[in-house]
Structure formats: C-alpha cells, structure tokens
BAMIPA-313977 format. One record per residue (C-alpha): residue in one letter; x negated, y, z negated. Coordinates in steps of 0.001 Angstrom, whole numbers, padded with zeros to 6 digits, always signed. Layout:
REM BAMIPA-313977
aXYZ
...
This chain:
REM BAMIPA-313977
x-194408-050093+057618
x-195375-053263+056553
x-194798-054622+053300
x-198441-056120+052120
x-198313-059209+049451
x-201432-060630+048334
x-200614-064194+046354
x-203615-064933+044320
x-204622-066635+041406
x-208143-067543+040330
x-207368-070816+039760
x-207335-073442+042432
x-204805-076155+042945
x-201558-074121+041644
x-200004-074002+045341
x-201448-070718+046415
x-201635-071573+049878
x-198241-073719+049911
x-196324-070910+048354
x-198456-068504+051447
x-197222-070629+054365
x-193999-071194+053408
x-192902-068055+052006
x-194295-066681+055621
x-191745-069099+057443
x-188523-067970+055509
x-189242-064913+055720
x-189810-064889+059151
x-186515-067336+059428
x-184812-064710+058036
x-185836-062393+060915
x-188586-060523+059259
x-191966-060223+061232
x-194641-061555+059442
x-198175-061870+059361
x-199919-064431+057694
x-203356-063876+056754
x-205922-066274+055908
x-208307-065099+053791
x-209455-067819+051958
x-213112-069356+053501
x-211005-072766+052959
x-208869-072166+055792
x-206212-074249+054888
x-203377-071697+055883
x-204371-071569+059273
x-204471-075745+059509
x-202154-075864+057844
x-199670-074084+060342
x-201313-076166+063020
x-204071-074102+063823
x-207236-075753+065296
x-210167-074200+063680
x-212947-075830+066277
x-211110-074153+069175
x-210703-070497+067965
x-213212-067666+069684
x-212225-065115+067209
x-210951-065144+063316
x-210893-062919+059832
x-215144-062868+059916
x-215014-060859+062977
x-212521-058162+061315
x-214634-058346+058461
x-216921-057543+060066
x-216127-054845+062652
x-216515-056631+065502
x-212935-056994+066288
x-209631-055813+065303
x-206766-057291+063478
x-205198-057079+066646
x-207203-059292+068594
x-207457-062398+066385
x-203588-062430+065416
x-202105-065970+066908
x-198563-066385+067679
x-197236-069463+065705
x-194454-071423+067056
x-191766-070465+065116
x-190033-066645+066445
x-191086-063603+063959
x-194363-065685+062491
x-198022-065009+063363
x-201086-065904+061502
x-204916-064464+061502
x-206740-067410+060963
x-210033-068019+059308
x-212909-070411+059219
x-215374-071691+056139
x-218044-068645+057650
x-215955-066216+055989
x-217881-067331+052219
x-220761-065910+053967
x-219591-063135+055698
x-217995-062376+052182
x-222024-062044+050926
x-223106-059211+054197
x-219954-057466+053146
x-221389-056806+049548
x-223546-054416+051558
x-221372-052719+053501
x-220146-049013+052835
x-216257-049066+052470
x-216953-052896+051024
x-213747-052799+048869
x-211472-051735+051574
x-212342-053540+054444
x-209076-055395+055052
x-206953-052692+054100
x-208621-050432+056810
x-207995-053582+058820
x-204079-054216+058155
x-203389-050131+058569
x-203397-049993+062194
x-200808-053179+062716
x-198659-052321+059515
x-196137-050743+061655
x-195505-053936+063809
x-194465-056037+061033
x-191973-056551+058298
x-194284-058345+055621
x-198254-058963+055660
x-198685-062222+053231
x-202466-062781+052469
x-203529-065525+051138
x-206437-065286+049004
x-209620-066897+047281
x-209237-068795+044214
x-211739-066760+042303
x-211641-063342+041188
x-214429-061716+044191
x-215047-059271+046643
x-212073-061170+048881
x-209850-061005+046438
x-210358-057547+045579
x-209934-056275+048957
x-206653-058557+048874
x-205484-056179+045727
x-206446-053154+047186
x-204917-053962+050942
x-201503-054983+049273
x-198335-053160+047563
x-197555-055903+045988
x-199505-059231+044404
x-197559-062583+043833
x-198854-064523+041362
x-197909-068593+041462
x-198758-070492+038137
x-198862-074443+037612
x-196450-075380+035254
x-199398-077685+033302
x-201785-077065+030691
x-204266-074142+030793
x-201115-072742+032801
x-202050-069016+031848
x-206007-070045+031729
x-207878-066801+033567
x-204148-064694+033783
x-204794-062071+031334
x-208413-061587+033481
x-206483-061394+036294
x-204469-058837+035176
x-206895-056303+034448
x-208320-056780+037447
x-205290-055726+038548
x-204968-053132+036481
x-208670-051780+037256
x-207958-051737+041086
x-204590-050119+040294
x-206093-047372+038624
x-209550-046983+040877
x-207790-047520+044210
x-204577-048845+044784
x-202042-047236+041889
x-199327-048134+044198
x-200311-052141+043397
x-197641-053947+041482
x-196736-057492+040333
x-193916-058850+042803
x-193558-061483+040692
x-194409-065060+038956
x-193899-068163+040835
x-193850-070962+038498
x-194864-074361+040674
x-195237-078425+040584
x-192436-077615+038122
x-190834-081441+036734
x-187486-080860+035271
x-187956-084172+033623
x-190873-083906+031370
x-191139-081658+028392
x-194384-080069+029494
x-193248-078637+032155
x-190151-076928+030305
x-192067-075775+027377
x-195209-074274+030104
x-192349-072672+031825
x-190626-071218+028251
x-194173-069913+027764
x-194544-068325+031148
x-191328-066310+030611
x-192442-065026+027346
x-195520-063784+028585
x-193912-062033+031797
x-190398-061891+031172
x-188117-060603+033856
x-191373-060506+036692
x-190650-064637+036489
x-189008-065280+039540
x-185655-067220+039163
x-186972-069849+041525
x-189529-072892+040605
x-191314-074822+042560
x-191073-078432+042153
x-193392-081065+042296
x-192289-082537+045656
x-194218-085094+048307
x-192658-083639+051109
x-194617-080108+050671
x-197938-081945+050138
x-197368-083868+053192
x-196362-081359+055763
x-199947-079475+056153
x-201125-082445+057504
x-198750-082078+060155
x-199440-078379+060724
x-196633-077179+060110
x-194163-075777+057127
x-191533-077338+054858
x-189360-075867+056686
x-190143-077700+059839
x-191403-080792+058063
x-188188-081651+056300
x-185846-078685+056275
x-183460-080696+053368
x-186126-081600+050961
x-186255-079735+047437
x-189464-078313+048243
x-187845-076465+051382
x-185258-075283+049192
x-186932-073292+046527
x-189437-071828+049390
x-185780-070852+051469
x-184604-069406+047614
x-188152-067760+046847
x-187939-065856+050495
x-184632-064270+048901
x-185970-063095+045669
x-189182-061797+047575
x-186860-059540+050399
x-184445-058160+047420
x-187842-057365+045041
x-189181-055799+048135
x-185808-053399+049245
C-alpha cells in the first residue's frame, strides 16, 4: 500500500508546491511509483509539471465530487514511475458544495483507497490555509510534511497547525504523524537564516530534516518550463537538496 504524504502549511510562499513536485520526481527517480496530487485550487503542481490546464476533460473536482474516480483523471507524466492528478481553480468552489456533503471530511481518502495499492508514495499537495481541503489532506495521509521559510514569522500559524493535527489525529486519522520539517529559501550567508533555522530545531528537534532548501533561481525558474529541478538543471543546488530530501523521506518512511 501506498504511503500517503500530505505537505502543507497554512502559509503561502514557503515552497509547498516546489518541495511537492520535486520530492515526487526523486522519488519516482529512485524507482518508487508516485502519485502526485494537486489539491490546491491554484494548480500550480499540475503546470508546473507541464500540464495544460485548458486542455484537460477531467481533474480533482470531478473526484471530489463523485463523478469520477481517482483512476480516471490520473495523467502519466513524462518521467517513468511519476503520475499526477491534476486540478483546476474550480476546485475553491467545489471545496464550498463539499461542505454539504455526507462523508465531507473524507472525501479524498475514500478517493486514494482504491489506487493505494498501485503506488509506492501518494504526495498531495495542499491549500495554504487551514480548510476543508486541507483537512481531508490530514485525514487521507499517514504522514504530513511540513516545509517552513527560513524568514521571519517562520513558525507564524505552526503551533495552529499542529493541533489541527492533533484534532484530526485523535477524531479520525490516529495513525497521522509528522514526517518531518523541511526548512526552505535557506541562505547560508546571512544570519537570519541561521538563527530562523537554530529556532526551528528547538521547536521540533530531531523531526527537522537534515536537508535545507536553499534559496536557488534555478528552482523558481523551472515551473515555467513544466517541468522539475531535476529535469531543469539536474547539477544545480536546488536539485541537490530535493535528490537528498527524497532520501530522508524513503528511510523516515521504511
């Protein structure tokens, strides 16, 4: 069976959907099979691995939904042992009708269940906000990745997180646990982002992941070409901590 993480953070702009797309790619470079979601109405991880929103009959509203499976949306992505179910901006209102739905809070987990088996890792990429998206994200996963900017307000809206967590552990999902804290747009050369990153570790200790992010033009260039680090320029330092973060993520997960 699959192994579900959910990377999430309420916050926007801290490389949620980065750390999404090119987590999916090492891992599935590493031959794992792996299934992106995109569950953000944004859609930026399905652009951003080159996928054409216009030209896309179904997506994640459908699922929602119930008028299609998981199954039927899923998109083979170019690289072996990757696919993605993509999304488009209709899934902030779809997230609205499912407010009235029985079974509201499990929705994607009922969704994933049937597939589970025909992967190695599920990565879902969620809202920036803590709603009824994101919940479903906590309750579909085992395990939630949380990345964190390492700039001021870093831990801003954590500790909220975190019993939301906690709540959803004990409600629905007590096999939920933190994978792990990805610390990102980390700048060895400037004092902030040291003393952010000191501060992160004290907070969470050993669920910090050895691995940082850097700041690093390369990564914030390649979803305009649709495609991962890895593809976009395989020697950069932003390809290297994503190859380094897939590691830590498969021995976490053993």
């Amino acid at each position: 069976m699959a192994k579900v993480i959910t990377i999430t953070n309420q916050k926007g702009g801290v490389g949620k959907t980065t750390t999404s797309i090119n987590l999916a790619f090492y891992l599935a470079k590493a031959n794992q099979r792996v299934l992106l979601i995109d569950f953000d109405p944004q859609g930026n991880a399905s652009s951003g691995l080159g996928v054409d929103k216009k030209s896309i009959k179904k997506n994640m509203c459908d699922v929602m939904l119930g008028e299609s499976s998981l199954s039927e949306i899923v998109l083979q992505n170019k690289n072996k042992n990757l696919w993605i179910a993509p999304t488009t901006p209709e899934l902030a209102n779809v997230e609205v009708e499912m407010g009235g739905m029985e079974n509201k809070f499990t929705l994607l987990k009922r969704a994933i269940l049937p597939v589970a088996k025909d992967y190695d890792y599920v990565i879902i990429d969620s809202p920036p906000s803590l709603s009824l998206l994101t919940v479903n994200g906590m309750i579909a996963a085992n395990y939630l990745l949380l990345p964190v900017q390492t700039e001021f307000y870093a831990l801003e809206g954590v500790a909220q997180l975190l019993e939301s967590m906690n709540l959803v552990r004990k409600a629905m999902n007590p096999n939920l646990r933190l994978l792990g804290v990805l610390a990102t747009m980390y700048d060895r050369r400037t004092a902030l982002s040291s003393q952010v990153l000191a501060e992160v570790k004290r907070y969470f200790k050993d669920k910090v992941f050895e691995t940082t992010i850097p700041r690093n033009v390369r990564l914030a260039e390649a979803p305009s070409h649709g495609v991962a680090i890895g593809q976009y320029d395989r020697f950069s330092k932003g390809a290297k901590a994503y190859k380094n973060l897939a590691n830590e993520v498969m021995e976490r997960t053993q």
